[in-house]
C-alpha positions as CSV (number, residue, x, y, z in Angstrom):
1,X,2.4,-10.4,13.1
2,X,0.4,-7.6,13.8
3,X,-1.7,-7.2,17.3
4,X,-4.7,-4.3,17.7
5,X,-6.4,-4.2,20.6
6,X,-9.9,-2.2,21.2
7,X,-10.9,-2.2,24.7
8,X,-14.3,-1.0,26.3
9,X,-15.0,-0.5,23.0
10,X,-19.3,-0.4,22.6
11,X,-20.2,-2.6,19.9
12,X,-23.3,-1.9,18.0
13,X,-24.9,-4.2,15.1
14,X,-23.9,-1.5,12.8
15,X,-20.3,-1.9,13.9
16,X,-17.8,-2.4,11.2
17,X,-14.1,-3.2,11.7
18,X,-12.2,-2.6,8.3
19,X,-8.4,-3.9,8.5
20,X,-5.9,-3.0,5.7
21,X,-3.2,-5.4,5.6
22,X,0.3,-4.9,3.1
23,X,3.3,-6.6,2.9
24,X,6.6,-5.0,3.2
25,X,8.8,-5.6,0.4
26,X,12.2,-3.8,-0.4
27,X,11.1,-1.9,-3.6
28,X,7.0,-1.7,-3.2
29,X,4.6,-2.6,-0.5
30,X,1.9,-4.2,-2.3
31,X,-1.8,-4.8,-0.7
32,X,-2.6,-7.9,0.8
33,X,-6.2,-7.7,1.5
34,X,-8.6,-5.3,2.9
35,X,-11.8,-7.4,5.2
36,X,-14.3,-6.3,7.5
37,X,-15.2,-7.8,11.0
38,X,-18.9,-7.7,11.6
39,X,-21.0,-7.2,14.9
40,X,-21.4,-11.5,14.5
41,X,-18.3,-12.0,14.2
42,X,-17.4,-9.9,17.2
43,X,-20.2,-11.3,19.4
44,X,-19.5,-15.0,18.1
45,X,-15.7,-14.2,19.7
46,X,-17.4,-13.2,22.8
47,X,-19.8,-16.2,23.1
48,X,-17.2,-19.0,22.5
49,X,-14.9,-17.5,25.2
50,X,-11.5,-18.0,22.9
51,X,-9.7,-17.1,20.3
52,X,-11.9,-17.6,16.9
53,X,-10.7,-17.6,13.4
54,X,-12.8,-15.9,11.3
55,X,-13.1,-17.0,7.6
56,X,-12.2,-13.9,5.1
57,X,-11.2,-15.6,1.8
58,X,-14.5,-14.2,0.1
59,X,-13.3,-10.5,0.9
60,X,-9.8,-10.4,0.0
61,X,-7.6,-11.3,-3.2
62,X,-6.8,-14.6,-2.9
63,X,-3.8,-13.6,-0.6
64,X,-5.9,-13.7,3.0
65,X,-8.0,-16.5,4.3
66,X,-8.5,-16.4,7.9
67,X,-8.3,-13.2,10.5
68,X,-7.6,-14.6,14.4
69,X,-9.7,-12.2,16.9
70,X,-10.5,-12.5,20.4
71,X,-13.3,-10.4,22.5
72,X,-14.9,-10.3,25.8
73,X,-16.9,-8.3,27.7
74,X,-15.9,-5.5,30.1
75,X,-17.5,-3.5,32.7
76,X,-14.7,-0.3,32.5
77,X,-16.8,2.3,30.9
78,X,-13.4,4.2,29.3
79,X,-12.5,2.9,25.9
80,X,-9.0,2.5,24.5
81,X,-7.5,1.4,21.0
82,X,-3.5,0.1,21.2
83,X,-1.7,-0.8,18.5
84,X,-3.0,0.9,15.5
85,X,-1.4,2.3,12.6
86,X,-1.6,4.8,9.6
């Protein structure tokens, strides 16, 4: 399991959130899926007030079918991202 966190982050309807995901095998890491968050499903995280699971299965390979997000709103003005990778 893998946690990312974006905080204060400004969301804007042209906001994209692309997530790579790979599994890690002994002799090749292979590509799981690669999905996009949109600005709904962001804002439908924020309006429900819990943990959503947002359906990907149309944007992946067969191999992902749900992302888990949460979001809320914030009144800090300084953004932060923890728990990102390259």
């Amino acid at each position: 399991m893998f946690n990312a966190g974006y905080k204060n982050w400004p969301l804007y309807k042209e906001n994209r959130f692309r997530i790579s995901l790979w599994d890690a095998d002994l002799f090749k890491n292979d590509p799981i899926a690669t999905v996009e968050l949109t600005y709904n499903d962001e804002m439908n995280a924020i309006k429900v007030e819990k943990t959503t699971w947002i359906n990907v299965a149309e944007q992946g390979n067969n191999q992902l079918l749900f992302i888990q997000i949460s979001a809320s709103e914030s009144s800090s003005k300084k953004s932060f991202i923890d728990g990102y990778k390259y």
